[in-house]
C-alpha positions in Angstrom: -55.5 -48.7 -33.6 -57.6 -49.7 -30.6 -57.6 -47.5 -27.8 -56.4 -49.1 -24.4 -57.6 -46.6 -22.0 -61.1 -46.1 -20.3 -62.5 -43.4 -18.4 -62.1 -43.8 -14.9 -65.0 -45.3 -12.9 -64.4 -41.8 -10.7 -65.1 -39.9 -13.9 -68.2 -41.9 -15.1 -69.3 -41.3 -11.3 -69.0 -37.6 -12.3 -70.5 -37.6 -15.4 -73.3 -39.8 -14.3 -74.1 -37.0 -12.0 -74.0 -34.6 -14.4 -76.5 -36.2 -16.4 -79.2 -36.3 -14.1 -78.7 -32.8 -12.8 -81.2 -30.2 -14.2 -78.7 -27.6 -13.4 -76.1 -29.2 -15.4 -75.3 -27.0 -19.0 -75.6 -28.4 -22.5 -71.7 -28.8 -22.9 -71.7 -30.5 -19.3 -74.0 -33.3 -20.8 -72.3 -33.7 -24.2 -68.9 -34.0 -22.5 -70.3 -36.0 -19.8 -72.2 -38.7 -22.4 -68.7 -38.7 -24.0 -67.0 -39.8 -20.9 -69.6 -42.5 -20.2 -69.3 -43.4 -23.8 -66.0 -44.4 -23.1 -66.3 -46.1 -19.9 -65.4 -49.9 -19.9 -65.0 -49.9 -23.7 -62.0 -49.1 -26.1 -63.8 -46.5 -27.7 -61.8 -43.1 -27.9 -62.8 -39.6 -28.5 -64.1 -38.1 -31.8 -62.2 -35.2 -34.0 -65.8 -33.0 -33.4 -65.2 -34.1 -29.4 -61.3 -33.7 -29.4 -62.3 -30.3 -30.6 -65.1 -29.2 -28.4 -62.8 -30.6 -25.3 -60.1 -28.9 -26.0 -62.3 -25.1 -26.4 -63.5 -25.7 -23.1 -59.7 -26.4 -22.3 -58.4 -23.4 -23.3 -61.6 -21.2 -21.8 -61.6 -19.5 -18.9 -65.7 -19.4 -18.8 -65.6 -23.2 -17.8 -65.9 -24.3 -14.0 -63.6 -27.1 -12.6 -66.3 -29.8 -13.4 -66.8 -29.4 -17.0 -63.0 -28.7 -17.1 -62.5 -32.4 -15.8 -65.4 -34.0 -18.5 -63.3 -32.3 -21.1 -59.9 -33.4 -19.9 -61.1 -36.9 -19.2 -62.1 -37.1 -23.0 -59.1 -35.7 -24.1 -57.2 -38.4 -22.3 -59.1 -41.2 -24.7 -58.2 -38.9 -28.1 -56.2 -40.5 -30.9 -52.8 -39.5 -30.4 -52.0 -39.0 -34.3 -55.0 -37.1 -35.1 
């Protein structure tokens, strides 16, 4: 089933950003190449990213910005995984 949505150009913005900051963490950049992954394309999210995204959901050691990344690739999931 192709996948109709697209990371916003907002959130490829964002995770452009995060990409080239030296400050940013490792799960920043994974979740951040996953948003860009996504971005004009009908690709949608991995299981492994589905999974990693939805941790950092559930966390409470996550700031508002890799909170976003993880949301924004959970939005692209398969729905009937």
């Amino acid at each position: 089933m192709q996948n109709s949505k697209q990371s916003s150009s907002k959130m490829a913005s964002l995770a452009s950003s995060v990409l080239t900051d030296d400050g940013s963490s490792k799960i920043q950049k994974t979740l951040a190449g996953s948003v860009l992954s996504q971005a004009g394309t009908s690709r949608q999210t991995g299981a492994e990213m589905e999974s990693i995204a939805s941790q950092v959901l559930q966390s409470d050691k996550y700031n508002d910005t890799t909170k976003s990344l993880a949301a924004s690739v959970l939005s692209q999931a398969n729905k009937q995984r």
